[in-house]
Backbone as XML, in Angstrom:
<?xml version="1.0"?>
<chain id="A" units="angstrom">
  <residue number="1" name="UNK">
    <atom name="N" x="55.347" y="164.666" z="118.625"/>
    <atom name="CA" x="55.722" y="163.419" z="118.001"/>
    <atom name="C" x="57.113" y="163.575" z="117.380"/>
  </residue>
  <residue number="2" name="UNK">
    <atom name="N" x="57.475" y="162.766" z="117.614"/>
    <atom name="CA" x="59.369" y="162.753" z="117.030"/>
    <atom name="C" x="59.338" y="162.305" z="115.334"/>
  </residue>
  <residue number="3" name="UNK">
    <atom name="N" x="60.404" y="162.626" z="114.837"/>
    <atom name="CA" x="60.259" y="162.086" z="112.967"/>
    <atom name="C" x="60.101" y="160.409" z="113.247"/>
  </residue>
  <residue number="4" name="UNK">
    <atom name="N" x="61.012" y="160.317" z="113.990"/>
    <atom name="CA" x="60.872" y="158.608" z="113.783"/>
    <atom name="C" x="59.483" y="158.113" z="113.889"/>
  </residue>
  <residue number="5" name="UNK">
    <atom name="N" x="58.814" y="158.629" z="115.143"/>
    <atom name="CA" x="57.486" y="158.078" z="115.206"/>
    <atom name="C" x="56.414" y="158.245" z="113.941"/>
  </residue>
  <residue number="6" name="UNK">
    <atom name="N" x="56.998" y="159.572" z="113.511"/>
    <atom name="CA" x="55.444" y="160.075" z="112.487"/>
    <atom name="C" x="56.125" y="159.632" z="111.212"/>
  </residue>
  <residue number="7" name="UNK">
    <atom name="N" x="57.315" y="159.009" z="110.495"/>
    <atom name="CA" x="57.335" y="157.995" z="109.793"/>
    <atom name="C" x="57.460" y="156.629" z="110.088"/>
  </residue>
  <residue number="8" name="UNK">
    <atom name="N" x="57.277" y="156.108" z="110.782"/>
    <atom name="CA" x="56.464" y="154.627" z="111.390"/>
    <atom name="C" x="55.354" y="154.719" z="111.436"/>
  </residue>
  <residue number="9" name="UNK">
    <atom name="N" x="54.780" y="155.688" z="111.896"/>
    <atom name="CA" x="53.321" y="155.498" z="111.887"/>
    <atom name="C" x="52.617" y="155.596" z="110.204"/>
  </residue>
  <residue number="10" name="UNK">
    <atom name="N" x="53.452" y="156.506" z="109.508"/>
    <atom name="CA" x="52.831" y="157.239" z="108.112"/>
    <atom name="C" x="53.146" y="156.110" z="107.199"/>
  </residue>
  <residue number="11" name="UNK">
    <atom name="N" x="53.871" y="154.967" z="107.272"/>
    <atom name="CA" x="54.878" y="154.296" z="106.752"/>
    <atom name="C" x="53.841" y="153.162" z="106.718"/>
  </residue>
  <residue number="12" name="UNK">
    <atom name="N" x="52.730" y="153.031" z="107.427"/>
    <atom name="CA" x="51.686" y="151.937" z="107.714"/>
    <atom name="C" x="50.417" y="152.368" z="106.655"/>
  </residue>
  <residue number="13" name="UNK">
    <atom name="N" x="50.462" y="153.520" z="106.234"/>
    <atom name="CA" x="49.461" y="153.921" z="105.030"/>
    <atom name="C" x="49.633" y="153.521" z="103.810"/>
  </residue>
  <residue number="14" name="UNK">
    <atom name="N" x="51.427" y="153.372" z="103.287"/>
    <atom name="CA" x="51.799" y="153.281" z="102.448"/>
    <atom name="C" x="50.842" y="152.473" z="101.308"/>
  </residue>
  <residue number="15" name="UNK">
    <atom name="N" x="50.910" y="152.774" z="100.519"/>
    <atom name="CA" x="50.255" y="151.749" z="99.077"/>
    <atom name="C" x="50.983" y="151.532" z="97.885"/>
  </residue>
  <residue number="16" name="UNK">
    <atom name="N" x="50.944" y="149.799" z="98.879"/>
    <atom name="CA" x="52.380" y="149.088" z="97.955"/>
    <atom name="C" x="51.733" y="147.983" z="97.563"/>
  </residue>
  <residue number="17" name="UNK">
    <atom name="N" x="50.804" y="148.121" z="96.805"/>
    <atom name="CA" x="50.179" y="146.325" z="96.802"/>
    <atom name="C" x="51.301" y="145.858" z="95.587"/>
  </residue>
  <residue number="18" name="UNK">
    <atom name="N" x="52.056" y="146.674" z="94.678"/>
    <atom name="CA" x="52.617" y="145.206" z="93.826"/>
    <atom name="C" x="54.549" y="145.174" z="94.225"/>
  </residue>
  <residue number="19" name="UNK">
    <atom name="N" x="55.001" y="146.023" z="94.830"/>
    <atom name="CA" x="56.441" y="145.531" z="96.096"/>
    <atom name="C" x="55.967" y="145.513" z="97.035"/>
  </residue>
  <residue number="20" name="UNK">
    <atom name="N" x="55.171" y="145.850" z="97.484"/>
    <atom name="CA" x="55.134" y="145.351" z="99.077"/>
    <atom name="C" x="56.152" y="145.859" z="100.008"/>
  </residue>
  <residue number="21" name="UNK">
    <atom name="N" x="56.809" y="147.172" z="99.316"/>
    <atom name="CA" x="57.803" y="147.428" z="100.013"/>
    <atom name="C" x="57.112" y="149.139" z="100.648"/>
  </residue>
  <residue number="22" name="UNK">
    <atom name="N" x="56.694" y="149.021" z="101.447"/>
    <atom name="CA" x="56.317" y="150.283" z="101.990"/>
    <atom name="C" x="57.507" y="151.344" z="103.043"/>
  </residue>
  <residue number="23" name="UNK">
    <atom name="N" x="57.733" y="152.788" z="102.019"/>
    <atom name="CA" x="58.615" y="153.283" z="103.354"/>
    <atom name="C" x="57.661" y="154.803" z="103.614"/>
  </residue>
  <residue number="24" name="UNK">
    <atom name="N" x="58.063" y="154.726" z="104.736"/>
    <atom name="CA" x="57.558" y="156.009" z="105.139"/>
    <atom name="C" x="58.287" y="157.888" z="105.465"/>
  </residue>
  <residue number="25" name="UNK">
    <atom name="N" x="58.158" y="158.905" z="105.364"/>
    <atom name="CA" x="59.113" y="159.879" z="105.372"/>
    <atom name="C" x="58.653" y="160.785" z="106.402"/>
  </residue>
  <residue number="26" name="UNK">
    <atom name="N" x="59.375" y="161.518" z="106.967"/>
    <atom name="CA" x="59.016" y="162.553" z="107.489"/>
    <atom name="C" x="59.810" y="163.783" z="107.829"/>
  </residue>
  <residue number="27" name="UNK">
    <atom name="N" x="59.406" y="164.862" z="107.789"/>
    <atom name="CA" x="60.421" y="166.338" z="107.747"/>
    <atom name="C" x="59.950" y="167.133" z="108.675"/>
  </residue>
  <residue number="28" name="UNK">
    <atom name="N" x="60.971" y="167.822" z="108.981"/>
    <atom name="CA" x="60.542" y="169.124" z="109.940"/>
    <atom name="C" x="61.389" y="170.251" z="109.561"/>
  </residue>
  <residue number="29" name="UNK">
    <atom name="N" x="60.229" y="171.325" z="109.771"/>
    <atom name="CA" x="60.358" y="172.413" z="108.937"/>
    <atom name="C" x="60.956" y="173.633" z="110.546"/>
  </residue>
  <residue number="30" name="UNK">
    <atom name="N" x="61.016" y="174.696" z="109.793"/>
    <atom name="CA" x="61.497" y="175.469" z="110.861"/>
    <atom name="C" x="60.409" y="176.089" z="111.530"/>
  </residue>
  <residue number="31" name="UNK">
    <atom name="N" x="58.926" y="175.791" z="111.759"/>
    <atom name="CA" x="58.741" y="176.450" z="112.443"/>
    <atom name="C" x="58.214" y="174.942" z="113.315"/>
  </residue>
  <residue number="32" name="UNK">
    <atom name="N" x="58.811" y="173.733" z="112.989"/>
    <atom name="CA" x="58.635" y="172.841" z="114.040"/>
    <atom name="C" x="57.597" y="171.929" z="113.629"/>
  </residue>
  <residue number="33" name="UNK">
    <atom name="N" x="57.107" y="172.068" z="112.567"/>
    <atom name="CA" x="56.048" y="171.725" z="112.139"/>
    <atom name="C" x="56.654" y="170.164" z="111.684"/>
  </residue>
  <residue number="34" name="UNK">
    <atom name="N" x="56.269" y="168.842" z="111.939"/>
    <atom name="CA" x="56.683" y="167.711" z="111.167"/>
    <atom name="C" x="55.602" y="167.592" z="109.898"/>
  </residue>
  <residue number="35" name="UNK">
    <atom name="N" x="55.832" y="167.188" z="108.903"/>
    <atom name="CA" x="55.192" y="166.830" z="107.580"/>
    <atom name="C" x="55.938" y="165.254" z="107.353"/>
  </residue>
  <residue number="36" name="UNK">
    <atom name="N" x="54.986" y="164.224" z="106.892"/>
    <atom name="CA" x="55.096" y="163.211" z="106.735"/>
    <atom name="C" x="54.317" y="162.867" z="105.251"/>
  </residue>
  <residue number="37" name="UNK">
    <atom name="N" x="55.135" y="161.538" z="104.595"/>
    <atom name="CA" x="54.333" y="161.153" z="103.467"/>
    <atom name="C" x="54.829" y="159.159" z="103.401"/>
  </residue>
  <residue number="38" name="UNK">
    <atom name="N" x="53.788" y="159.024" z="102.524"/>
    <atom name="CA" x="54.660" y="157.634" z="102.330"/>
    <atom name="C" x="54.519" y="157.348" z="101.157"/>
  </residue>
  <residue number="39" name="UNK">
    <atom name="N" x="54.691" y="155.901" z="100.737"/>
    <atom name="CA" x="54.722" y="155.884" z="99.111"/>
    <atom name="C" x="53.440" y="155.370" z="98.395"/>
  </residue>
  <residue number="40" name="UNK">
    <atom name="N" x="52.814" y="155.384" z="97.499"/>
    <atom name="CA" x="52.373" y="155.584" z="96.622"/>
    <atom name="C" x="51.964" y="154.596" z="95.500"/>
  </residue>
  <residue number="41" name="UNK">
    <atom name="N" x="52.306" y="153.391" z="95.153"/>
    <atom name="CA" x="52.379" y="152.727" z="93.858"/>
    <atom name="C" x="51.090" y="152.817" z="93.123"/>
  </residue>
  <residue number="42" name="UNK">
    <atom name="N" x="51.325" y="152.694" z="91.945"/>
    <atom name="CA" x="50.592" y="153.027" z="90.612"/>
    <atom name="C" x="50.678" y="151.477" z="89.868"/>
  </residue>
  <residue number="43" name="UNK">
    <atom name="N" x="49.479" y="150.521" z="89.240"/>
    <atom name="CA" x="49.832" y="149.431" z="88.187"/>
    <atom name="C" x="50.806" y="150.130" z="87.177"/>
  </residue>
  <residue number="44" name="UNK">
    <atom name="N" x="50.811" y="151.112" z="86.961"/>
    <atom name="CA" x="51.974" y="151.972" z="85.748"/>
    <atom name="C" x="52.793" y="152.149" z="86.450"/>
  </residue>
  <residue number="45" name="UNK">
    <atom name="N" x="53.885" y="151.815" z="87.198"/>
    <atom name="CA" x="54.986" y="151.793" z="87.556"/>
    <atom name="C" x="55.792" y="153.385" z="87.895"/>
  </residue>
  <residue number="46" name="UNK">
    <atom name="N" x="56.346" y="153.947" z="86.635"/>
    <atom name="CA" x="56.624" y="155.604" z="86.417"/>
    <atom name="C" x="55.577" y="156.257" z="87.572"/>
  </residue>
  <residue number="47" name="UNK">
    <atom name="N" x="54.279" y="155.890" z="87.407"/>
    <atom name="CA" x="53.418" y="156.801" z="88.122"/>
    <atom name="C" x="53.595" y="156.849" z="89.343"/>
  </residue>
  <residue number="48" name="UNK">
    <atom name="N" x="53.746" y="156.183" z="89.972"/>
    <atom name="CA" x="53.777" y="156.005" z="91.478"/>
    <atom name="C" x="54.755" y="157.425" z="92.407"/>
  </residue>
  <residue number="49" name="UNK">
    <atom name="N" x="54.717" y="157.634" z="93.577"/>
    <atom name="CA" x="55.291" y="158.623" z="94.284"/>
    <atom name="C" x="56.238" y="158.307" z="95.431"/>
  </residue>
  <residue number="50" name="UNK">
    <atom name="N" x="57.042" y="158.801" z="95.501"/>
    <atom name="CA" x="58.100" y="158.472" z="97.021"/>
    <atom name="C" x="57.626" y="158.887" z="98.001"/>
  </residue>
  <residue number="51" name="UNK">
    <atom name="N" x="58.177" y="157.785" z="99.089"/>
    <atom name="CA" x="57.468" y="158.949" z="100.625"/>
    <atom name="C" x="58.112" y="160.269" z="100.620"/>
  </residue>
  <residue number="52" name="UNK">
    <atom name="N" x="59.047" y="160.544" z="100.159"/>
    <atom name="CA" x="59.995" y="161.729" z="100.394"/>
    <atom name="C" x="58.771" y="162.910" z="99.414"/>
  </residue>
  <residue number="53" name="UNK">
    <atom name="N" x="58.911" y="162.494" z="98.940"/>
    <atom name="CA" x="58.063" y="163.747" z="97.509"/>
    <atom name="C" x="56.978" y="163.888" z="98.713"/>
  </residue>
  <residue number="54" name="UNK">
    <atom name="N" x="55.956" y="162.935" z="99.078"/>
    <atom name="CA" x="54.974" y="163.506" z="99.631"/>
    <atom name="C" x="54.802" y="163.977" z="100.822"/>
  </residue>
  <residue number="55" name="UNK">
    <atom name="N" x="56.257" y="163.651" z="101.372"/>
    <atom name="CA" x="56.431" y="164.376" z="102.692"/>
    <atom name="C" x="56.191" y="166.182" z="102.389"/>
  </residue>
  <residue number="56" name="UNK">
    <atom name="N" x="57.484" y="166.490" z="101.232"/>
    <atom name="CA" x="57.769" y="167.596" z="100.688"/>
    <atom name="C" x="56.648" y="167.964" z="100.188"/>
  </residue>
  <residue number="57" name="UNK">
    <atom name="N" x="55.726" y="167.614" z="99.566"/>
    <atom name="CA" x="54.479" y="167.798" z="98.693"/>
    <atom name="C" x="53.847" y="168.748" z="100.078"/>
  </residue>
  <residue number="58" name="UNK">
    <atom name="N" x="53.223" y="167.856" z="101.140"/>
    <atom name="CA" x="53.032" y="168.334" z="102.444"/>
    <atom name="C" x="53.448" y="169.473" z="102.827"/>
  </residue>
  <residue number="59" name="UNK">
    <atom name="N" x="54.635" y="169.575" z="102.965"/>
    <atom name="CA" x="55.264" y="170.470" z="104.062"/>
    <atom name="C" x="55.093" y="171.881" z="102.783"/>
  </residue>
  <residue number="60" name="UNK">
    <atom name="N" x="55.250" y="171.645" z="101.350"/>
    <atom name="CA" x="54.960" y="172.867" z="100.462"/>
    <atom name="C" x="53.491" y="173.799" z="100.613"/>
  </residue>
  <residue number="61" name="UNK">
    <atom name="N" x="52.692" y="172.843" z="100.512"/>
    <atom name="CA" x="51.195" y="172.550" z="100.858"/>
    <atom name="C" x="50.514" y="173.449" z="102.064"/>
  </residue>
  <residue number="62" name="UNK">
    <atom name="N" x="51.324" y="173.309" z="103.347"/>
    <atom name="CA" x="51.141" y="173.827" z="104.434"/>
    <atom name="C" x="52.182" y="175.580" z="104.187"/>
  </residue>
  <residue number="63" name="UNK">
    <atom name="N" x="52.499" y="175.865" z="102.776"/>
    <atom name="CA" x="53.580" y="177.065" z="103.183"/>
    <atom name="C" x="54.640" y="177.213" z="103.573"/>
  </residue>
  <residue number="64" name="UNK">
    <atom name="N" x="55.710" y="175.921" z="103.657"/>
    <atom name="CA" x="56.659" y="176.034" z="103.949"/>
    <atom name="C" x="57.669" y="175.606" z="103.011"/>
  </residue>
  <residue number="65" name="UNK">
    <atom name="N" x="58.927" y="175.730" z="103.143"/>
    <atom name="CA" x="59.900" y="175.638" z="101.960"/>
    <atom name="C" x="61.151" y="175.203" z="102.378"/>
  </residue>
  <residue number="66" name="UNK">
    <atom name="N" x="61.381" y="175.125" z="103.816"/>
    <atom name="CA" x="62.369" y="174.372" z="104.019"/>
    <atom name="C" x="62.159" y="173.274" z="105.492"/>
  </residue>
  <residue number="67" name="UNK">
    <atom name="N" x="63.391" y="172.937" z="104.862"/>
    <atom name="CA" x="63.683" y="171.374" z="105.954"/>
    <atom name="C" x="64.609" y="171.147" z="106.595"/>
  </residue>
  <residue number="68" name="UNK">
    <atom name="N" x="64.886" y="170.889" z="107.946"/>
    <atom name="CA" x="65.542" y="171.291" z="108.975"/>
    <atom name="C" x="65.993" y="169.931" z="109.043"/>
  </residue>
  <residue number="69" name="UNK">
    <atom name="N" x="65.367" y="168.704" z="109.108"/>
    <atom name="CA" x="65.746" y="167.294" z="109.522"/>
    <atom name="C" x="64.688" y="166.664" z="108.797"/>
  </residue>
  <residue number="70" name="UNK">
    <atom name="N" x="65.513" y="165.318" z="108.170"/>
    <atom name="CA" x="63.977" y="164.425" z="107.432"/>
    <atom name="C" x="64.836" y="162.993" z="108.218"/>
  </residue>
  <residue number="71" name="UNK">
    <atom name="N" x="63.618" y="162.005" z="107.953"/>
    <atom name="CA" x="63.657" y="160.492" z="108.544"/>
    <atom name="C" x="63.175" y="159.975" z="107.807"/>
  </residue>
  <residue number="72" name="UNK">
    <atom name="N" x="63.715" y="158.415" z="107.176"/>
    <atom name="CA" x="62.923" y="157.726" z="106.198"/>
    <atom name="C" x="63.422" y="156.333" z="106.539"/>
  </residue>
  <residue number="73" name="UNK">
    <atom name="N" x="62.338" y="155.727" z="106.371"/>
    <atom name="CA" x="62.000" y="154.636" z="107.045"/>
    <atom name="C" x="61.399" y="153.597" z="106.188"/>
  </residue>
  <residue number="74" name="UNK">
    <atom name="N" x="61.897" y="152.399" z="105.771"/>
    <atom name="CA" x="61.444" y="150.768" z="105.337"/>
    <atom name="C" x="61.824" y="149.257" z="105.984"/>
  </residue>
  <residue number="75" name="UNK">
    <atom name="N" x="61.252" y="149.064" z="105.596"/>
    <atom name="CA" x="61.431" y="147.416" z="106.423"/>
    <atom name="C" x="62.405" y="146.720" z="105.147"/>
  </residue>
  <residue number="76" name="UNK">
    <atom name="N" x="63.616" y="146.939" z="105.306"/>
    <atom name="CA" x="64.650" y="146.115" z="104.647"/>
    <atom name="C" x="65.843" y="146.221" z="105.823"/>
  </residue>
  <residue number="77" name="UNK">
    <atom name="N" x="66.566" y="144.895" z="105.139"/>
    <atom name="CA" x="67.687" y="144.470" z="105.874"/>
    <atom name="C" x="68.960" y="145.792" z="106.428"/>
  </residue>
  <residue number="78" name="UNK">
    <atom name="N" x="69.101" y="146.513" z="105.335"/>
    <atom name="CA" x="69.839" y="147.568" z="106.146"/>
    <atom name="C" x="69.479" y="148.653" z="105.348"/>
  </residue>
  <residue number="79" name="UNK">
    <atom name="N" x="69.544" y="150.208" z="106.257"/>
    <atom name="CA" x="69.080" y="151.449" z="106.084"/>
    <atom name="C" x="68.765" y="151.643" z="104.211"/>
  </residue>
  <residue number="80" name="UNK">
    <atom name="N" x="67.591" y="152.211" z="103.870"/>
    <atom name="CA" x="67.665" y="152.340" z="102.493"/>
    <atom name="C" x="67.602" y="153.803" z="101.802"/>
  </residue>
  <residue number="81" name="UNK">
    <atom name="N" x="68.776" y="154.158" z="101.179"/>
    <atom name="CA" x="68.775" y="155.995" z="101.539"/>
    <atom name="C" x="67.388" y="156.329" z="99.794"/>
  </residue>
  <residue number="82" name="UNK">
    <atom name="N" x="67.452" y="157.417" z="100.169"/>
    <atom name="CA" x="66.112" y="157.962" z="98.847"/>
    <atom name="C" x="66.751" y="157.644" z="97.811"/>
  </residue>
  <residue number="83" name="UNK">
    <atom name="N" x="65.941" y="157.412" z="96.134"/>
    <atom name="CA" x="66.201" y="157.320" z="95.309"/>
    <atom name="C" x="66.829" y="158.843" z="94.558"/>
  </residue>
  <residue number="84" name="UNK">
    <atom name="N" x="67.167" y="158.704" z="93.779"/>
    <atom name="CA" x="68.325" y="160.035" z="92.824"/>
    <atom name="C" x="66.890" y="161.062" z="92.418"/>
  </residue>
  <residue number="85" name="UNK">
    <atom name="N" x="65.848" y="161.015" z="92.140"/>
    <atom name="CA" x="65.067" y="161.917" z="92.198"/>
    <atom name="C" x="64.683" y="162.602" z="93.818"/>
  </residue>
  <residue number="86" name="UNK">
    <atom name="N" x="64.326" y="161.732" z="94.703"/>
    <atom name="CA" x="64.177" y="162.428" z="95.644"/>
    <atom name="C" x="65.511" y="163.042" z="96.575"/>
  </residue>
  <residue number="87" name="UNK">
    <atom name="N" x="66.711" y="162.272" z="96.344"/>
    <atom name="CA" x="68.081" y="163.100" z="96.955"/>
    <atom name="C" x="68.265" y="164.627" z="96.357"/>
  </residue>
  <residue number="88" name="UNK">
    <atom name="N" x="67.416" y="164.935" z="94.826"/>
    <atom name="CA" x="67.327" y="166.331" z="94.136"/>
    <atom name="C" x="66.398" y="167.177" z="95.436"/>
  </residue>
  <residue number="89" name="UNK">
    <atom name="N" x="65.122" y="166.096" z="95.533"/>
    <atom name="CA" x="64.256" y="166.977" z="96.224"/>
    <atom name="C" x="64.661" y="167.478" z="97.435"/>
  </residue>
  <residue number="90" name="UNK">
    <atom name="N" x="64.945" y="166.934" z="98.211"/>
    <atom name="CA" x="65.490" y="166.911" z="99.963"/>
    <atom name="C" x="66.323" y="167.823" z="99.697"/>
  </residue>
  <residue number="91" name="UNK">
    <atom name="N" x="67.535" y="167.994" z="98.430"/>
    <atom name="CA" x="68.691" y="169.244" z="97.981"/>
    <atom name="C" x="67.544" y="170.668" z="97.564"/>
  </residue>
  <residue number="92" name="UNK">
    <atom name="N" x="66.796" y="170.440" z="96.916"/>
    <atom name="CA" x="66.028" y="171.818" z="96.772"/>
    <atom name="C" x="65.576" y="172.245" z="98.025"/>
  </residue>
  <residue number="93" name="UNK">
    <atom name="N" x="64.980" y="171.429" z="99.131"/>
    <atom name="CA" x="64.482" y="172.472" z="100.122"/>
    <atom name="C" x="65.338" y="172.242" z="101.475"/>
  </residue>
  <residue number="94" name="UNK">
    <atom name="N" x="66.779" y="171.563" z="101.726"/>
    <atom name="CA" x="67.269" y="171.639" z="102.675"/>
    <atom name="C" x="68.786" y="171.728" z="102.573"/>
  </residue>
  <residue number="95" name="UNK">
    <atom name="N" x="69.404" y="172.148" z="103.371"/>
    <atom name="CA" x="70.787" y="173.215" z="103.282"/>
    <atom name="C" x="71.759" y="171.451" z="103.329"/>
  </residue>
  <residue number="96" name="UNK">
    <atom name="N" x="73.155" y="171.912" z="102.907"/>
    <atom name="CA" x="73.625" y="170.237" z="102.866"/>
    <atom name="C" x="74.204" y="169.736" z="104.091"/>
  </residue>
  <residue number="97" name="UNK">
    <atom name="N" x="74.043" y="170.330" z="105.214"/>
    <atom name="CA" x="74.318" y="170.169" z="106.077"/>
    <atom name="C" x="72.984" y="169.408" z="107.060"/>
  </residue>
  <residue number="98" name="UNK">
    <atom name="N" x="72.231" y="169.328" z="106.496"/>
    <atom name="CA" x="70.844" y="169.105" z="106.974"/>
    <atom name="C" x="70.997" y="167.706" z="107.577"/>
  </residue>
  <residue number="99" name="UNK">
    <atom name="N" x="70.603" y="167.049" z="108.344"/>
    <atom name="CA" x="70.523" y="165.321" z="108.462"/>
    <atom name="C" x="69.482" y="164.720" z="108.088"/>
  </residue>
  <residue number="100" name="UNK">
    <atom name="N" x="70.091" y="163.763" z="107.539"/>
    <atom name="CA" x="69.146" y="162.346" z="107.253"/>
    <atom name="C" x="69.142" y="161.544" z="107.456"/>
  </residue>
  <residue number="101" name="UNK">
    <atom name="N" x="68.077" y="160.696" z="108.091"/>
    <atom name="CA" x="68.318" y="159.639" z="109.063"/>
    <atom name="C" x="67.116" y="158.655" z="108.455"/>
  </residue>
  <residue number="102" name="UNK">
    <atom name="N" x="68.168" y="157.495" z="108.057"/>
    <atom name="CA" x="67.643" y="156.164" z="107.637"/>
    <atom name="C" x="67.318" y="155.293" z="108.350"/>
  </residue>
  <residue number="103" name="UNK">
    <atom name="N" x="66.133" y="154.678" z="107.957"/>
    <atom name="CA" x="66.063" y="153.568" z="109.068"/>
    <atom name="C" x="65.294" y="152.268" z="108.414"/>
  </residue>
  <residue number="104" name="UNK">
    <atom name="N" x="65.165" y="151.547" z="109.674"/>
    <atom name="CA" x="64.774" y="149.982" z="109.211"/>
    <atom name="C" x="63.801" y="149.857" z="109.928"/>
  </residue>
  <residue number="105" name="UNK">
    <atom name="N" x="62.779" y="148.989" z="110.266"/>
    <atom name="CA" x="61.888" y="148.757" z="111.256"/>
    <atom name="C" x="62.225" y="148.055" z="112.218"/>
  </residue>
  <residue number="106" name="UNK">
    <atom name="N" x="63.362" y="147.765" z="111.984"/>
    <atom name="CA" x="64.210" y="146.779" z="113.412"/>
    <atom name="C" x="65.022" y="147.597" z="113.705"/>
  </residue>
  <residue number="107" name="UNK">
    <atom name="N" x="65.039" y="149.422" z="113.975"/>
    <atom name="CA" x="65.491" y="149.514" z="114.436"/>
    <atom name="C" x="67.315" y="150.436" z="114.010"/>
  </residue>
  <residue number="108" name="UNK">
    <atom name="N" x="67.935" y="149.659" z="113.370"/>
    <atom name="CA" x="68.769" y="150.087" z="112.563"/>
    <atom name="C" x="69.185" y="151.682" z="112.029"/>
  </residue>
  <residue number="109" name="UNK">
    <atom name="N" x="69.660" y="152.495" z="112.318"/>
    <atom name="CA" x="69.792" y="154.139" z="112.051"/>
    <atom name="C" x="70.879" y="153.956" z="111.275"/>
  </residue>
  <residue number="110" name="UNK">
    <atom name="N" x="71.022" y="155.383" z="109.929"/>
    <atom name="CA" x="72.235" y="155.862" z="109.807"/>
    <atom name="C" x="71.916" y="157.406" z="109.116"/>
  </residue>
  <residue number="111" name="UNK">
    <atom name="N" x="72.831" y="158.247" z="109.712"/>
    <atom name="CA" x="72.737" y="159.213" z="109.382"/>
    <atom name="C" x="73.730" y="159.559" z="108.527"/>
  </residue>
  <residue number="112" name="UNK">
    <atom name="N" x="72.856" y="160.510" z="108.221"/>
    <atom name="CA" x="73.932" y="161.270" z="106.327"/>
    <atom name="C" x="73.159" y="162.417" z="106.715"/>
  </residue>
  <residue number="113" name="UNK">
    <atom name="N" x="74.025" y="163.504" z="105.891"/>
    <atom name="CA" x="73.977" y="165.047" z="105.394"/>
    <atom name="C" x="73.368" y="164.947" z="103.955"/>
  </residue>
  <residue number="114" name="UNK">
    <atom name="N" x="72.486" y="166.016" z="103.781"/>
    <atom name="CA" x="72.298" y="165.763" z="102.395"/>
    <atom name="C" x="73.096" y="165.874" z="101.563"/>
  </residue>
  <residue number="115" name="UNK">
    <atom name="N" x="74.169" y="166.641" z="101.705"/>
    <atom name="CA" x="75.356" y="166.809" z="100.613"/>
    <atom name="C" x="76.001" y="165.692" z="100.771"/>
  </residue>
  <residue number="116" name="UNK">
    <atom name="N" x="76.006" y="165.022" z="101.757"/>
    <atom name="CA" x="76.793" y="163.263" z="101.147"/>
    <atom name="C" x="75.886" y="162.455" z="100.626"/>
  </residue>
  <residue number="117" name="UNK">
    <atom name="N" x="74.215" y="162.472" z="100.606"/>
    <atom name="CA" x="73.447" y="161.633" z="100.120"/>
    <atom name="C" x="73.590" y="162.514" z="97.915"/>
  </residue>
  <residue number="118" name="UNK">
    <atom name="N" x="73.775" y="163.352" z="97.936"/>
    <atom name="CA" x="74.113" y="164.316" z="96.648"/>
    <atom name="C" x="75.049" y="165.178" z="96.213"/>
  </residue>
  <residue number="119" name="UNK">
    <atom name="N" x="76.240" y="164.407" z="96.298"/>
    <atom name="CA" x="77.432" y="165.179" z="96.233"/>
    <atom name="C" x="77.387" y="165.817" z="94.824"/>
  </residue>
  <residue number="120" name="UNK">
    <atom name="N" x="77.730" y="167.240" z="94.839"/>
    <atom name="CA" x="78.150" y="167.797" z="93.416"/>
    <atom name="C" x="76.187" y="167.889" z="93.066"/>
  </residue>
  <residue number="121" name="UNK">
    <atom name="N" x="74.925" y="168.330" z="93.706"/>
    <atom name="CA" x="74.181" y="168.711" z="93.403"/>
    <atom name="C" x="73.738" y="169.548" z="92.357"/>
  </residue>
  <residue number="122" name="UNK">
    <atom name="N" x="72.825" y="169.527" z="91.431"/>
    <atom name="CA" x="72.440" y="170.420" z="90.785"/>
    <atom name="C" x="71.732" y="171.727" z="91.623"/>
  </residue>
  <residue number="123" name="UNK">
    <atom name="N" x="71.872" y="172.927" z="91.079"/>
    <atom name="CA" x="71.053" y="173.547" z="92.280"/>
    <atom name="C" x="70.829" y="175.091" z="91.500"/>
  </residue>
  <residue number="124" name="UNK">
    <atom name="N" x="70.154" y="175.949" z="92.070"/>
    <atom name="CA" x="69.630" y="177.575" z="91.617"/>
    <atom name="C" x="70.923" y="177.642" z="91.355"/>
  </residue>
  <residue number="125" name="UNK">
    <atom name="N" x="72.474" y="178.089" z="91.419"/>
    <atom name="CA" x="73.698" y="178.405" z="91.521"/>
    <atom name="C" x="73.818" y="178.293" z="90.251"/>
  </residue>
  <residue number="126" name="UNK">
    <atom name="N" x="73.652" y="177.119" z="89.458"/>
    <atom name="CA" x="73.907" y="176.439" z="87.971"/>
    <atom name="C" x="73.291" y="177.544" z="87.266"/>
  </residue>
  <residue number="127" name="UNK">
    <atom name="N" x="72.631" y="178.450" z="87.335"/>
    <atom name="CA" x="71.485" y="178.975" z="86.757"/>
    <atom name="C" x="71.673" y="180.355" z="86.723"/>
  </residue>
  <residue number="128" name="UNK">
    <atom name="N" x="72.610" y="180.648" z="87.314"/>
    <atom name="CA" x="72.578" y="182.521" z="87.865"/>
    <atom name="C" x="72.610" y="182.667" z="86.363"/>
  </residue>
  <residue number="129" name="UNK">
    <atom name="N" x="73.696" y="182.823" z="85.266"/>
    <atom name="CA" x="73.452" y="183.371" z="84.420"/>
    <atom name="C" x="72.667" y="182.765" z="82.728"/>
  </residue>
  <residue number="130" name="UNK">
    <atom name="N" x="71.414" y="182.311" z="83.651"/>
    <atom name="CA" x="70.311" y="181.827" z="82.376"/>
    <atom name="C" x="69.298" y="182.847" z="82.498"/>
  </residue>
</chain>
């Protein structure tokens, strides 16, 4: 199954009853393995989860730690890239050269690197001498 497919398909689980905005994610790890998640909503708002987190949640889950290529996918007018918490996440487990590929349900692609979706990242580096 290709990313695109297994976030279209994962992207149909989503639980969005109060936006209604369902997207779906999906990653592949290096040993080929795709991991998919979608989103999440909570009546408490804060609570709720990104498809991206639970893609990553997944792919941690199964033992793995990095990400080779992710795809994320909603039904809006043009490509909608991850929110500033999950552009951290996708930076913790994938190199910035990595691609990311946005999409729409009509279709619509755009690709980014994670280091242009998080320029100037926080990262382990910040940290060597703590």
């Amino acid at each position: 199954m290709s990313l695109s497919d297994a976030a279209r398909k994962v992207r149909e689980n989503a639980y969005a009853p109060y936006s209604n905005f369902k997207v779906g994610a999906a990653l592949r790890a290096p040993s080929g393995q795709i991991y998919s998640g979608c989103n999440v909503e909570n009546v408490a708002y804060p609570e709720g989860t990104c498809a991206e987190a639970g893609a990553i949640a997944a792919m941690i889950a199964a033992g793995e730690t990095e990400i080779l290529e992710a795809y994320v996918i909603a039904d809006s007018p043009s490509p909608v890239p991850p929110c500033g918490g999950c552009r951290q996440k996708l930076a913790e487990f994938a190199k910035g050269e990595v691609k990311v590929t946005l999409a729409t349900t009509d279709g619509t692609e755009q690709v980014m690197k994670v280091a242009d979706l998080l320029p100037g990242a926080f990262g382990a580096s910040h940290m060597e001498n703590s």
